[in-house]
PLY file of the C-alpha trace (Angstrom):
ply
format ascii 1.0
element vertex 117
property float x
property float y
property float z
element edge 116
property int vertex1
property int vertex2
end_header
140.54 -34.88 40.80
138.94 -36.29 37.84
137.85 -39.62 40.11
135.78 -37.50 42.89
133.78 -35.96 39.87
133.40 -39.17 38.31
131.87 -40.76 41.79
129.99 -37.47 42.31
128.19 -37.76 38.77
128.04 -42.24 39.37
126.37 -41.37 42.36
123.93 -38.60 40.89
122.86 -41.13 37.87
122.17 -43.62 40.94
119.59 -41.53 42.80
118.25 -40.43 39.64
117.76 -43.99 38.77
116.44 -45.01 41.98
113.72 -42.25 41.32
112.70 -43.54 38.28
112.55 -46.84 39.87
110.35 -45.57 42.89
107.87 -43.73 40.07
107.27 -46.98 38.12
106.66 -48.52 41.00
103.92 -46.45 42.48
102.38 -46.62 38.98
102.43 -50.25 38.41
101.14 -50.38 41.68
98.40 -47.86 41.06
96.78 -49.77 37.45
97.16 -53.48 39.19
98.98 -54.49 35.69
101.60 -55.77 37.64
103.07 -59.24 36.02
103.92 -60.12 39.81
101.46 -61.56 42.23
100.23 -59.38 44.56
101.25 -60.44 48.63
98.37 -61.26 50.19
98.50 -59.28 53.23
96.14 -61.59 55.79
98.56 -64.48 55.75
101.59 -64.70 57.47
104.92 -65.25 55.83
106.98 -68.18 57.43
110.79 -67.41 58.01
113.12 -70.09 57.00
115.02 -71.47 59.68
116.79 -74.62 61.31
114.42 -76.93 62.62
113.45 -75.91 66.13
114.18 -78.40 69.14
110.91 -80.28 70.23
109.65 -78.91 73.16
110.44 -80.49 76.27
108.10 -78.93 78.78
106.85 -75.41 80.39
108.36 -73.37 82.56
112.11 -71.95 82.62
114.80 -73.59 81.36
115.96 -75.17 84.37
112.73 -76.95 84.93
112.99 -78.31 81.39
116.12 -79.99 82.08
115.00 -80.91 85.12
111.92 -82.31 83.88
114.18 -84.34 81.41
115.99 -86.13 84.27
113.12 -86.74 86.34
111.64 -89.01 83.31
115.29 -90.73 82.62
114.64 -93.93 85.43
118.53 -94.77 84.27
119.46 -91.51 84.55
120.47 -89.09 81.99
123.98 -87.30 80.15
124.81 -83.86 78.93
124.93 -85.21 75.19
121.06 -86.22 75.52
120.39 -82.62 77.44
121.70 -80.90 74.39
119.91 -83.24 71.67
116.51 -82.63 73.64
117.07 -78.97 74.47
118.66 -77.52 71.92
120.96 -75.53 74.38
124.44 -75.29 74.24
126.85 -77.40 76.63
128.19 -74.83 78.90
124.10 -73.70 79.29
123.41 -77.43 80.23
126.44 -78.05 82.79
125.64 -74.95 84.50
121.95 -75.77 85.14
123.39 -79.29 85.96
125.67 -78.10 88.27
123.25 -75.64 90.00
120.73 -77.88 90.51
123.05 -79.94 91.65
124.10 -78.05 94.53
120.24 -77.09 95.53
119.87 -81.15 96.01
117.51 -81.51 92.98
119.62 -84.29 91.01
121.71 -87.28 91.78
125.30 -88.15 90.45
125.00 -91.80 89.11
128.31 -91.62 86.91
130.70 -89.28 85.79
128.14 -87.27 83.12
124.94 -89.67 84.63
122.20 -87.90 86.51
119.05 -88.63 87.99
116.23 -86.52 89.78
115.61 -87.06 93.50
112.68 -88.77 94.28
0 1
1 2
2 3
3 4
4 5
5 6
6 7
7 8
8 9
9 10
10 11
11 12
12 13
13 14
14 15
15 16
16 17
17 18
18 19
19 20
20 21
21 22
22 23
23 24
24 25
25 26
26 27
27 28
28 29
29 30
30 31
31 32
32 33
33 34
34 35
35 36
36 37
37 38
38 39
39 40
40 41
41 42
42 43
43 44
44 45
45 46
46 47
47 48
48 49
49 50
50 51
51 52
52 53
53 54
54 55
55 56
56 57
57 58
58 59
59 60
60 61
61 62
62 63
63 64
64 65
65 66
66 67
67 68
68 69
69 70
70 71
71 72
72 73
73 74
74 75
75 76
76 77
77 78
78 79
79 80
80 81
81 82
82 83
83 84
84 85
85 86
86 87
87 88
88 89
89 90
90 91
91 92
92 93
93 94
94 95
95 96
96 97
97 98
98 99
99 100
100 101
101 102
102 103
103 104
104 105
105 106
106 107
107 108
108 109
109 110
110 111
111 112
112 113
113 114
114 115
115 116
């Protein structure tokens, strides 16, 4: 089993390594002679990420869609819901749907909806 020995002594050489590594560390860190620039520690680091939806209005979700329609005067489609949102379609038709049913909104056209007034 001359592989197992090999990985046992590969994997010995690794922590002793990562010891050494951990050591220098603490002593770089320790004199400040460092070539790296320290983090600054009172600003906040930004995570990269897609660009965020704008936002629409407060309240839950539904009343952001909602909110969305009542503005539309010509009424407004599930393509522009997404684009505005940033949800997903099946989150969209169901809140169209829904508020559908509770009387909120208006079937112009197939995919058209306005607010009731």
């Amino acid at each position: 089993m001359t592989i197992t020995k090999d990985l046992k002594a590969v994997s010995k050489k690794l922590r002793q390594l990562a010891n050494q590594a951990e050591k220098l560390a603490v002593a770089i860190g320790k004199t400040g002679k460092s070539k790296a620039k320290p983090a600054q520690t009172k600003t906040k680091a930004k995570a990269v990420t897609k660009k965020a939806p704008p936002k629409v209005g407060k309240g839950t979700d539904t009343d952001k869609v909602l909110a969305i329609i009542n503005r539309s005067k010509k009424g407004v489609d599930t393509a522009t819901l997404m684009k505005k949102t940033g949800f997903d379609q099946k989150k969209v038709r169901n809140m169209l749907h829904r508020t559908y049913k509770q009387g909120k909104i208006t079937r112009v056209d197939k995919g058209l909806y306005i607010g009731k007034k």
